[in-house]
C-alpha positions in Angstrom: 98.8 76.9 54.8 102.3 75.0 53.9 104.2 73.4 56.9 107.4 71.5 56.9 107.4 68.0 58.4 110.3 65.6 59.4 109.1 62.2 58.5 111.4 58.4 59.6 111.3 55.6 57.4 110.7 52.4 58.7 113.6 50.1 60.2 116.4 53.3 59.3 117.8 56.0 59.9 117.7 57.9 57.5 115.1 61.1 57.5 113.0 63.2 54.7 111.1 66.1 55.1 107.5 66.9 53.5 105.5 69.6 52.9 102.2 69.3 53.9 98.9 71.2 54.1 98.5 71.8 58.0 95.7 70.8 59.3 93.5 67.9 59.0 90.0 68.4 57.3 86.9 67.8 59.1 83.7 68.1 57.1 80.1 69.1 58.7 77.2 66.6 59.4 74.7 68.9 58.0 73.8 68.9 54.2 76.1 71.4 52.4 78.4 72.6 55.4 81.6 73.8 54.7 84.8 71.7 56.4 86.9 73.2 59.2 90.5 72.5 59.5 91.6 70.8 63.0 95.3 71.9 63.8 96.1 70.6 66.9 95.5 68.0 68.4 95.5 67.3 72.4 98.1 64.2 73.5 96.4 63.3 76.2 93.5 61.9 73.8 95.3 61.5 70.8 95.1 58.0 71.0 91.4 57.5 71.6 90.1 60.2 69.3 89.1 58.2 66.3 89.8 61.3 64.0 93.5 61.0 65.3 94.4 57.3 66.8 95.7 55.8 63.4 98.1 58.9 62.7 99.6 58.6 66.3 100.2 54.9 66.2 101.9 55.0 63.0 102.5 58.8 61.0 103.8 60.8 63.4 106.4 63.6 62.2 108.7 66.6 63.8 107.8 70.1 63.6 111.0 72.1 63.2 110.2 75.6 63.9 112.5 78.9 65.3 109.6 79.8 67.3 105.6 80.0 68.2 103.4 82.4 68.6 100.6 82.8 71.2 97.8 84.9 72.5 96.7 85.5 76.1 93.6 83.3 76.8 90.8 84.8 79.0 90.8 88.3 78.1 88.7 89.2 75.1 89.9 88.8 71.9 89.9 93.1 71.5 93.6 94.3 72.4 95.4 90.7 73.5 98.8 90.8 72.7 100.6 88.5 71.3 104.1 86.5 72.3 106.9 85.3 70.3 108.4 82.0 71.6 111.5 80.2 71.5 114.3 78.5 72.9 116.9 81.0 74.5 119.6 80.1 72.2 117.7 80.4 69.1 117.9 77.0 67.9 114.9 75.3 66.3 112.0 73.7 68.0 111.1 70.2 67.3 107.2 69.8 67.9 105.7 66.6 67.8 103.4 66.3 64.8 101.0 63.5 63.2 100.0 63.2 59.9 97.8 61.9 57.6 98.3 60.7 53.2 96.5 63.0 50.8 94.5 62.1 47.8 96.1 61.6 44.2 94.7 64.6 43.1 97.7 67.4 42.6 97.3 70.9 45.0 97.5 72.1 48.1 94.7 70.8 49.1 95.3 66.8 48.0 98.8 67.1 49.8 99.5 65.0 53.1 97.9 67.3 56.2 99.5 67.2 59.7 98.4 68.7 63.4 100.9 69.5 65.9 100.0 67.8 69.4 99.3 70.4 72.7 99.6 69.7 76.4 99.2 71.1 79.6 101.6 74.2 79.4 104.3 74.2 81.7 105.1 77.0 84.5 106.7 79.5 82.5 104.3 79.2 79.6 100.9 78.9 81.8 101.9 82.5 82.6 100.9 83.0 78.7 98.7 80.1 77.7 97.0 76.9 79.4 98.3 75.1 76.5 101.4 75.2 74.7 102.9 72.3 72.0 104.6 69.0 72.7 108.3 69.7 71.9 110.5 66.8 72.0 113.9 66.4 73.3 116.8 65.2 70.5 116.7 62.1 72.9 112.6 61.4 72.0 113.1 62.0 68.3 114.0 58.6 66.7 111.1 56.9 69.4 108.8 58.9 68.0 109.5 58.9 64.4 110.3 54.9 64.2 106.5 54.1 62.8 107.2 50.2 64.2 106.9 51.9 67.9 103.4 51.6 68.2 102.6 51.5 71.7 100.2 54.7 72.5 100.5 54.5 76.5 104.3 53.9 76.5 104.4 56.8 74.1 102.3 59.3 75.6 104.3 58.5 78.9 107.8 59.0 77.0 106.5 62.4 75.9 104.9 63.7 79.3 107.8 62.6 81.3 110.4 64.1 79.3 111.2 68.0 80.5 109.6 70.4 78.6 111.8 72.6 76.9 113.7 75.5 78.6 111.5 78.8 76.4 111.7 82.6 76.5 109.3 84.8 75.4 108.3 88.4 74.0 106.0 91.1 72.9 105.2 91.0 68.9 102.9 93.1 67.0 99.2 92.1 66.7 100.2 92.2 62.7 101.4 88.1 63.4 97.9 86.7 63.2 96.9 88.8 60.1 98.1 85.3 56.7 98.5 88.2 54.7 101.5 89.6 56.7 103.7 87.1 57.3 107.3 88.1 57.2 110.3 87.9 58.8 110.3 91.2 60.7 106.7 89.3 62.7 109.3 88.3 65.5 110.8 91.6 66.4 110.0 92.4 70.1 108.0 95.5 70.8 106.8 97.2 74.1 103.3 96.0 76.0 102.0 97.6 78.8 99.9 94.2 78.7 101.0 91.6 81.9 101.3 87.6 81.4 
C-alpha cells in the first residue's frame, strides 16, 4: 500500500514529500517463509528495537492524514465496529513516522517503506483503543524532521510530553478494512448500537 511522507533535509528548511511502500519488511527465520509487513512501530522502544533504532535516530518523516481508522480491541473480531478519527476542525493529522531507503530495483516493492509510531492512547481515545498514533504538534515538527537531532531520549521525551491532540470520533462501516473498497464515502458516519 502507497503512503505519503513528509521528509526534512538536512541543515534547511525546506520540505519534500515521498511516496513510500508502508510498512517495513520482516522476513521469517524458517527456510522458505513468506515476509510480513511491520506497520507500526511502538515509541516507547523505538530506539532500542534494532529493526527500528537507525530509522528513529536519523529518517524520521510526518504522516499527514485527514483522519484514522480504528477497531474496538477486546471483543472478537465478529461484529467490531469501526471509528473514523480526526481533529474536530478537519484539518490534517501529522503522525510521526520513520523510514527506511529501498533497493535500486524499480516498484512498489523496491520503494523507501515507512511505520507510523503508536503510544499509550490518551483518555478520549482509550475509550476506543489502548493505542492510538503519535501526532505531533506544528511546534514538534522541524525537531523531529531535522535528521542532525539525534538524541533518542530527548526525543522520545519531546514527543510524550507534548499534548496529544484534541480528536473526535464516529461510527463508519465495516466496508473500511476491506483494500478493495477504499473510497472517499469510507468516512461517512453511520449508526452503532455498539458502545466505546
Amino acid at each position: 500500500m502507497e503512503i505519503y511522507g513528509v521528509l526534512g533535509d538536512l541543515g534547511s528548511v525546506k520540505r519534500k514529500i515521498e511516496v513510500f511502500r508502508w510498512g517495513f519488511g520482516l522476513r521469517s527465520e524458517k527456510k522458505g517463509g513468506s515476509s510480513t509487513l511491520l506497520i507500526n512501530a511502538r515509541i516507547e522502544t523505538v530506539d532500542s528495537k534494532p529493526r527500528f533504532a537507525s530509522s528513529f535516530e536519523g529518517r524520521r518523516c510526518l504522516v499527514p492524514a485527514g483522519g484514522f481508522y480504528e477497531w474496538p480491541r477486546g471483543r472478537g473480531s465478529r461484529g467490531r465496529q469501526p471509528s473514523y478519527i480526526y481533529k474536530p476542525d478537519k484539518t490534517p493529522i501529522a503522525m510521526a513516522g520513520i523510514w527506511e531507503p529501498g533497493s535500486k530495483n524499480s516498484g512498489l516493492e523496491h520503494r523507501p517503506s515507512l511505520v507510523i509510531l503508536t503510544r499509550e492512547s490518551d483518555r478520549f481515545m482509550s475509550a476506543i483503543h489502548d493505542r492510538m498514533p503519535v501526532t505531533l504538534p506544528s511546534s514538534l515538527w522541524s525537531t523531529w524532521l531535522d535528521p542532525s537531532f539525534t538524541n533518542p531520549g530527548e526525543l522520545k521525551r519531546a514527543i510524550t510530553e507534548a499534548p496529544t491532540e484534541t480528536l473526535e470520533a464516529h461510527f463508519v462501516d465495516g466496508k473500511v478494512g476491506n483494500p478493495e473498497r477504499d473510497e472517499p464515502g469510507n468516512i461517512t458516519a453511520v449508526q452503532s448500537n455498539t458502545l466505546w
